[in-house]
C-alpha positions, -999 to +999 in steps of 0.1 A: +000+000+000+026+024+005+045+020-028+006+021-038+003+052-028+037+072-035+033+061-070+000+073-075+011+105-057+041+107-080+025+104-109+000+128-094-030+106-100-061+101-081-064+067-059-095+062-040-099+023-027-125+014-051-158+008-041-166-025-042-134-035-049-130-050-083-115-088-063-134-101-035-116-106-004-124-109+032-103-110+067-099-139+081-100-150+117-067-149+118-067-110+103-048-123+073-069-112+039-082-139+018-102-144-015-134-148-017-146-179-036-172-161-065-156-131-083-182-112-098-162-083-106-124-090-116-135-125-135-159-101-161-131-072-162-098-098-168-120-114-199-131-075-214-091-068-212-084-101-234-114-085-255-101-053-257-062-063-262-079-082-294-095-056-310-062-036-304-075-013-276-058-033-247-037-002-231-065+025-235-094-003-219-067-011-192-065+028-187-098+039-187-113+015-164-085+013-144-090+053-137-130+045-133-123+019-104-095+038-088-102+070-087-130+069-061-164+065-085-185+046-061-205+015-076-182+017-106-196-019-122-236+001-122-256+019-149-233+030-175-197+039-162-183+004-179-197+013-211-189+052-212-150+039-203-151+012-233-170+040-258-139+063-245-117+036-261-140+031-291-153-004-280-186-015-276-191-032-236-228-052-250-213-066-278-179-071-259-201-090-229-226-111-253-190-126-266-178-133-229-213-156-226-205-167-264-168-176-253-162-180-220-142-208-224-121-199-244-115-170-224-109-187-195-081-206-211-065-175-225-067-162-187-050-196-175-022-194-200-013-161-191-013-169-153+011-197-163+030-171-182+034-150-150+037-176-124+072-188-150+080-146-154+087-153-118+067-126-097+034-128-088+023-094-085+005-064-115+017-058-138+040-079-146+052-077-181+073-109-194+100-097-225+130-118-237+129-139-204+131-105-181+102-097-155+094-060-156+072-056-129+053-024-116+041+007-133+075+022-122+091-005-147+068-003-174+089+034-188+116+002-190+098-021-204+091+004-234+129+013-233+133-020-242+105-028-270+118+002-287+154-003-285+141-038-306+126-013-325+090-008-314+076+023-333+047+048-315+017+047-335 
């Protein structure tokens, strides 16, 4: 949480624990967090971002929703805050959703390869971006991580 927040203070951006909180967890017991069991929220929103990356709109999804759930808007997943972010980004959320129900499974497998693909990246954290067998890890990495993909010879569109 604190690197949480310096970065976000750094970067002078807005970061309001989001309400409800996009992964279900709970406090154990034992005052140790744990995940809930159904994910309503995070399961819908990691399947949209495969969507999204797809239709080549992966960065600008991953940005706009990621401002909508941090940036304090209360009951972010209700009436039509998902969709205005998507429309922001030129994608359609209905269509987007009616291929989740349409696809789920492949989905689901896309979403297990790329946990594989992390868990061998060797961090377990977000984001972690996997290049040329090197873990760049955190938003304070990813100005590396483009170092790198244009030193290969990435170009900016």
């Amino acid at each position: 949480m604190t690197d949480l927040m310096r970065v976000a203070d750094f970067l002078q951006l807005p970061l309001i624990w989001p309400q409800p909180d996009p992964v279900g967890q709970y406090r154990g017991e034992d005052g140790k967090p744990y995940t809930e069991e159904k994910q309503p929220y995070i399961h819908r929103l990691t399947m949209l971002g495969i969507l999204a990356q797809e239709q080549g709109q992966g960065i600008e999804f991953a940005d706009e929703i990621s401002r909508l759930i941090w940036s304090g808007t209360k009951n972010w997943h209700e009436g039509t805050k998902l969709q205005d972010a998507a429309s922001r980004c030129k994608l359609d959320l209905g269509s987007m959703d009616e291929q989740i129900q349409q696809e789920s499974s492949r989905l689901e497998a896309a979403i297990q390869t790329n946990q594989k693909a992390h868990d061998a990246a060797g961090h377990w954290g977000v984001p972690t971006c996997g290049y040329k067998g090197q873990a760049y890890f955190g938003q304070d990495r990813l100005d590396v991580l483009l170092w790198a993909l244009k030193k290969d010879g990435l170009k900016e569109r």
